[in-house]
C-alpha positions in Angstrom: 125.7 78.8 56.1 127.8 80.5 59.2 124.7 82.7 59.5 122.2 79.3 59.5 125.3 78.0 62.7 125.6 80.8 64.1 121.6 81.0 65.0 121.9 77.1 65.7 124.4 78.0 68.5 122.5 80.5 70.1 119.2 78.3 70.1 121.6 75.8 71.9 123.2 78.0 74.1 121.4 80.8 74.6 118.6 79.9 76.4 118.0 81.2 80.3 120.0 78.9 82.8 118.2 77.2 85.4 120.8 78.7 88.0 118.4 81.6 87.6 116.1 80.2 90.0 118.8 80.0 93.1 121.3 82.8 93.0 122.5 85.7 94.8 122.6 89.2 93.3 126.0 91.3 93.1 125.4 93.2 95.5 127.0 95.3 98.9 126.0 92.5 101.4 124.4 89.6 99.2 126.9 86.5 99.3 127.9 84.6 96.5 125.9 81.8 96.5 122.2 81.1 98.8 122.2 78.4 101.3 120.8 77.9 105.1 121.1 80.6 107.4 119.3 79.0 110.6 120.4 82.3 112.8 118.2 85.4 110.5 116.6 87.9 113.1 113.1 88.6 113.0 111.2 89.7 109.8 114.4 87.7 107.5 113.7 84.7 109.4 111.5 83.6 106.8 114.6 83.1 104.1 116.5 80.9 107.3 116.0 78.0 104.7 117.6 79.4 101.8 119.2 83.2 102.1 121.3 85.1 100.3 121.9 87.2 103.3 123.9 86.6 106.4 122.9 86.8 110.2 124.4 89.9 110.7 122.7 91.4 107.7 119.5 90.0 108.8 120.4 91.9 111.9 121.4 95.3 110.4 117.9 95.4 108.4 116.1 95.9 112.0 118.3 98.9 112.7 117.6 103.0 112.2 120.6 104.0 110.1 122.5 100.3 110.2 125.7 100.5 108.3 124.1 98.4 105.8 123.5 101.7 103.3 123.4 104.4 106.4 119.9 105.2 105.3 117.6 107.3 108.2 114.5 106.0 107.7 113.5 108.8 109.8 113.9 111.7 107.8 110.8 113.4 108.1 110.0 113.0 111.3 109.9 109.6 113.1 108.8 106.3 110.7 105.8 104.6 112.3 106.1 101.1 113.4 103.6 99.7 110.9 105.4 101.7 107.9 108.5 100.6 109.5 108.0 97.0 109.4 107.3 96.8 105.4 110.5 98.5 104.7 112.4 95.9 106.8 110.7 93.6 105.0 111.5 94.8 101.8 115.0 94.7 102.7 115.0 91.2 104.0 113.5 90.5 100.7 116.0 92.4 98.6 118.8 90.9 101.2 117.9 87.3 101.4 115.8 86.3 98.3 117.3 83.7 96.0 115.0 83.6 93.9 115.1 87.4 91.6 117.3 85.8 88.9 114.9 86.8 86.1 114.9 90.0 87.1 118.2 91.0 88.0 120.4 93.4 85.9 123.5 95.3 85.5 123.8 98.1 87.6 126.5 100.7 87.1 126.8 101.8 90.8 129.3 102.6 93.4 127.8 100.5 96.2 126.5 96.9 93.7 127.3 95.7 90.3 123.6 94.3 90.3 119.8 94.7 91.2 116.5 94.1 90.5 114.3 95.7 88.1 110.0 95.2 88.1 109.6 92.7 90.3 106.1 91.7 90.1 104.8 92.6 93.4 101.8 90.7 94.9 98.7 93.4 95.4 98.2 92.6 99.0 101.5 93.6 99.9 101.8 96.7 97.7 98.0 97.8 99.0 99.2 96.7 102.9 102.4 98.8 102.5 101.0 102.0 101.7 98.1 101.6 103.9 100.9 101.5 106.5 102.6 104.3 105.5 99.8 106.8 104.1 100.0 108.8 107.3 103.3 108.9 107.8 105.4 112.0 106.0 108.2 112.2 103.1 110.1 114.4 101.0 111.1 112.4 98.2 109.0 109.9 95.5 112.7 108.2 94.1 114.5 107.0 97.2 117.4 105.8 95.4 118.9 109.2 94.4 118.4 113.0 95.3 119.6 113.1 99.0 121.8 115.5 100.9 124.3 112.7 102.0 126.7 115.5 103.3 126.2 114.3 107.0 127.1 110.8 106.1 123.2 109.8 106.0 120.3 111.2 103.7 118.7 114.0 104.3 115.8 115.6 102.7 117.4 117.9 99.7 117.5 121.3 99.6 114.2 123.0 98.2 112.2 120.1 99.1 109.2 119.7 101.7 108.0 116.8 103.9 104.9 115.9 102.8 101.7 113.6 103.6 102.4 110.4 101.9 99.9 110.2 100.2 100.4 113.8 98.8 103.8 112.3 97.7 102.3 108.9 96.6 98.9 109.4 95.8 97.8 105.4 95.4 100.1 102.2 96.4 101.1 102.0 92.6 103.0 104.8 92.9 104.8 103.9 95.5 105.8 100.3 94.9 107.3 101.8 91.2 108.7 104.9 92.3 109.7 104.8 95.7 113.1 102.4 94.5 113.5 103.3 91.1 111.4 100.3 89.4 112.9 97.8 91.7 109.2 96.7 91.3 106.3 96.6 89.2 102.4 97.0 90.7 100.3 94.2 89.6 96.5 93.0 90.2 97.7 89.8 91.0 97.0 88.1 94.5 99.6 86.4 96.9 97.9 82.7 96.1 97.8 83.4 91.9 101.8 82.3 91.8 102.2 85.1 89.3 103.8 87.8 91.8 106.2 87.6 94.7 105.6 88.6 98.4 107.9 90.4 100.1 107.1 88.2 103.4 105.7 85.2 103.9 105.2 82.0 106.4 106.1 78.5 105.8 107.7 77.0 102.7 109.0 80.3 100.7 106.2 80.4 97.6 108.4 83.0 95.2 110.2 80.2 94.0 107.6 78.8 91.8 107.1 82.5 90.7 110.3 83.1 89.5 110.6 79.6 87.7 107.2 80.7 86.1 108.7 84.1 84.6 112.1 82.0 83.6 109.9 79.6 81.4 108.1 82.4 79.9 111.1 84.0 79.1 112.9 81.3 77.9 109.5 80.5 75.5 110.0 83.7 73.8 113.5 83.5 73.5 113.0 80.5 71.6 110.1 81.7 69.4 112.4 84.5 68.4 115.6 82.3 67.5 113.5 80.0 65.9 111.7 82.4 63.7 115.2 84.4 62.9 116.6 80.6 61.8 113.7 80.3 59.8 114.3 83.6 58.0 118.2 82.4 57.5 117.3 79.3 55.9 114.7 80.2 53.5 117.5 83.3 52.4 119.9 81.0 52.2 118.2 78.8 50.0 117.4 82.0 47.6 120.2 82.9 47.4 121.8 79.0 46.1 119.0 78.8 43.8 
């Protein structure tokens, strides 16, 4: 019978919590909890309503090298404007978003206890970003790890050559996966569907209703599982009695 509780308890207890949908990340800059932030600069202005970043980290995003993570966007060769501006954007994202709760995990790092791993991206901006960038050069496919950080900022490691992007990142599927170590995941979906996220928007934010999407799912199969295993504990229970 403590196996038949036990599985009670953890269909009553164990499903997702709702905080999910409105929480902040541990993280190097994230604050505890989201909440208005009236003051974000530029390309974070979109989270003003509800951000899990501060003004001056919304600042710092907009900034070569900022002392946010000291990283040179710059290191083969000058970043274009148009790449530039989805990588500022994909750090507003990861800085202000309250809404990555079903996808945030344990990270055991120096620099965040926490981040985010495949993030549905919308197709639009995966195909947008590397359009933007597919001219522009790189060294690297992972930029999470590998760098020459003995100048304080990254550098391209040794052996390594700056390449075309799109020699380094051959379609924008590539490069949404790779480029931050899974932080995202490429899908077909489109930015009105409400089964991806965009990593900028305008007007009300729409990720939201994504994430509470992905929550329920979860939470449906959570509780197909725990219902089945309960199942499976009764009926051996009641062999084993008889």
């Amino acid at each position: 019978m403590w196996v038949v509780f036990s599985l009670l308890l953890a269909l009553s207890s164990g499903t997702l919590s709702l905080d999910k949908l409105n929480m902040c990340m541990d993280g190097k800059h994230h604050k505890t909890e989201p909440g208005p932030e009236g003051d974000l600069y530029s390309q974070c202005a979109p989270w003003s309503d509800n951000a899990c970043c501060t003004a001056n980290t919304s600042t710092a995003a907009h900034n070569d090298n900022s002392y946010l993570y000291n990283f040179n966007w710059n290191h083969c060769g000058v970043m274009s404007e148009q790449c530039k501006k989805h990588f500022i954007q994909d750090t507003c994202f990861y800085e202000c978003s309250p809404h990555l709760g079903p996808w945030i995990q344990e990270a055991d790092e120096s620099w965040r206890r926490e981040r985010i791993l495949d993030v549905p991206l919308c197709m639009e901006d995966c195909h947008s970003w590397w359009e933007d960038c597919k001219n522009d050069l790189t060294c690297k496919t992972n930029w999470h790890k590998g760098w020459d950080w003995t100048s304080g900022t990254n550098k391209c490691p040794e052996g390594s050559k700056c390449r075309k992007w799109t020699d380094i990142f051959p379609t924008p599927k590539s490069m949404c996966e790779q480029i931050w170590s899974n932080s995202y995941i490429y899908t077909t979906h489109s930015n009105t569907s409400g089964r991806c996220m965009q990593l900028w928007f305008t007007g009300p934010n729409p990720n939201k209703k994504v994430a509470e999407y992905y929550l329920n799912n979860a939470q449906q199969h959570q509780s197909f599982a725990l219902t089945t295993l309960l199942f499976l504990a009764v009926a051996s229970f009641s062999i084993m009695i008889y």
